[in-house]
C-alpha positions as CSV (number, residue, x, y, z in Angstrom):
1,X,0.0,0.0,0.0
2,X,3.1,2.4,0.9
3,X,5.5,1.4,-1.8
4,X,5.8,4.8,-3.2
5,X,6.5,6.4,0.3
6,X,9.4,6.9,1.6
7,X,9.6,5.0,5.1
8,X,10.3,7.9,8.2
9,X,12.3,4.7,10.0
10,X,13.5,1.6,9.3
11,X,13.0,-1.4,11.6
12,X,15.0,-4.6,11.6
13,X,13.2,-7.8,13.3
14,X,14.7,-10.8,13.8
15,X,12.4,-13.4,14.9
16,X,13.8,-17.0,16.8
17,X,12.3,-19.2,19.1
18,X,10.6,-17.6,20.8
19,X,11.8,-14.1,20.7
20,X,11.7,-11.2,18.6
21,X,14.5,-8.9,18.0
22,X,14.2,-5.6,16.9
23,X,16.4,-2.9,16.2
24,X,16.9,0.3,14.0
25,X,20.0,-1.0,12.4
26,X,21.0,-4.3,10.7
27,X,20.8,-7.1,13.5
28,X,23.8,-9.5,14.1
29,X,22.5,-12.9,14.9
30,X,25.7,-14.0,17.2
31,X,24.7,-10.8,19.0
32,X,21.3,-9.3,19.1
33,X,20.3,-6.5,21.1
34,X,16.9,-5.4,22.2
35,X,16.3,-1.6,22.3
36,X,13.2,0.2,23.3
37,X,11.4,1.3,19.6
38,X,9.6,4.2,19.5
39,X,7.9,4.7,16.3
40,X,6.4,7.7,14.9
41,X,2.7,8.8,14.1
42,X,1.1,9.2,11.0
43,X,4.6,8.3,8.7
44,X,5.5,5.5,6.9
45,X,7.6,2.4,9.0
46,X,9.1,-0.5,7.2
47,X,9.8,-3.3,9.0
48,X,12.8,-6.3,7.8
49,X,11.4,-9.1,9.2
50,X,13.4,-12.8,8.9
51,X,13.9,-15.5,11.1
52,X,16.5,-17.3,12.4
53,X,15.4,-20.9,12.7
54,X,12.0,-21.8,11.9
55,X,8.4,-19.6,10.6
56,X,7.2,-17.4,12.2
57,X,4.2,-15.0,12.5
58,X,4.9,-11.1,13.2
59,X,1.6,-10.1,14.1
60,X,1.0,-6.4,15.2
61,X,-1.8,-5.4,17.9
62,X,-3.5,-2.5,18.8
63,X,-4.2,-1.4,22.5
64,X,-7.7,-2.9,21.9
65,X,-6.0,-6.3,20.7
66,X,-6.8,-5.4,17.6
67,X,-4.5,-7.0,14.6
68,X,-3.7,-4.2,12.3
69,X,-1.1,-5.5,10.2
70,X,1.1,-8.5,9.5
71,X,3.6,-11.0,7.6
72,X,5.6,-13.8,7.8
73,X,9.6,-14.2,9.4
74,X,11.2,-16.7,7.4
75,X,14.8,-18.4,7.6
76,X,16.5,-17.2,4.5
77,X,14.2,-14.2,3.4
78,X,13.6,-10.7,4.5
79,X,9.7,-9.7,4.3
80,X,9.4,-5.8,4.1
81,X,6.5,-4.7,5.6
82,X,5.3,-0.7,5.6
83,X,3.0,0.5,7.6
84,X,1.3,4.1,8.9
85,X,0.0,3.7,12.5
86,X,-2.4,6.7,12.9
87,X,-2.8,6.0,16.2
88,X,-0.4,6.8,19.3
89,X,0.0,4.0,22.0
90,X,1.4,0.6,23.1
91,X,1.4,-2.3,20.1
92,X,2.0,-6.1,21.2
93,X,3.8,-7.9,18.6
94,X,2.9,-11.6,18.6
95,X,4.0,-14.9,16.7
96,X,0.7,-16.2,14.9
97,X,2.6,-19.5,13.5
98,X,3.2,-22.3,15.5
99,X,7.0,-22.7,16.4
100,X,7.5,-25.0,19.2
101,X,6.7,-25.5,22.7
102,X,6.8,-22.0,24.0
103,X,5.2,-20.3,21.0
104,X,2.3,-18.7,23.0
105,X,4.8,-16.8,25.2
106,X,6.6,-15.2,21.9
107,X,5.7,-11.7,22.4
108,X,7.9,-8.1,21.7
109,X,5.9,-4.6,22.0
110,X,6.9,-0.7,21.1
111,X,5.7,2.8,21.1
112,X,4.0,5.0,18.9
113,X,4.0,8.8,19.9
């Protein structure tokens, strides 16, 4: 839907079981950080989602637990996923494809101001 924009930020996820990494520059997979992401309003965020070791889901939640927007994290493959949140507040990131035993606990959040 955004492919002509321009993305304000760029956000690299690394998904594994059963954590998400994300980070505003390229992630190394011998040593991933987590950073607090703050994302801003009303502008264009891409997200470079891939996966470690297995398929994932990178679903994204509203306060109100409301999915609005997501894509797959694949070993091997980046999916670029843009988005405009036009709404401030806390979103939950969960995985929505069954990875192993402790799938249900794979969670991640960040801002929008």
């Amino acid at each position: 839907v955004f492919a002509n924009e321009t993305p304000a930020k760029v956000i690299h996820v690394s998904a594994m079981q059963f954590l998400f990494f994300m980070s505003e520059k390229a992630i190394d997979p011998k040593a991933p950080t987590t950073e607090a992401i703050v994302l801003p309003s009303n502008e264009v965020v891409e997200f470079r989602v891939t996966s470690t070791d297995v398929n994932h889901g990178f679903a994204i939640y509203n306060e109100s637990k409301i999915l609005v927007t997501q894509t797959q994290a694949m070993p091997g493959y980046v999916n670029r996923l843009r988005y405009k949140f036009k709404e401030p507040g806390n979103y939950t990131i969960l995985c929505l494809e069954y990875c192993g035993m402790a799938h249900q606990a794979m969670r991640s959040s960040f801002v929008v101001k």
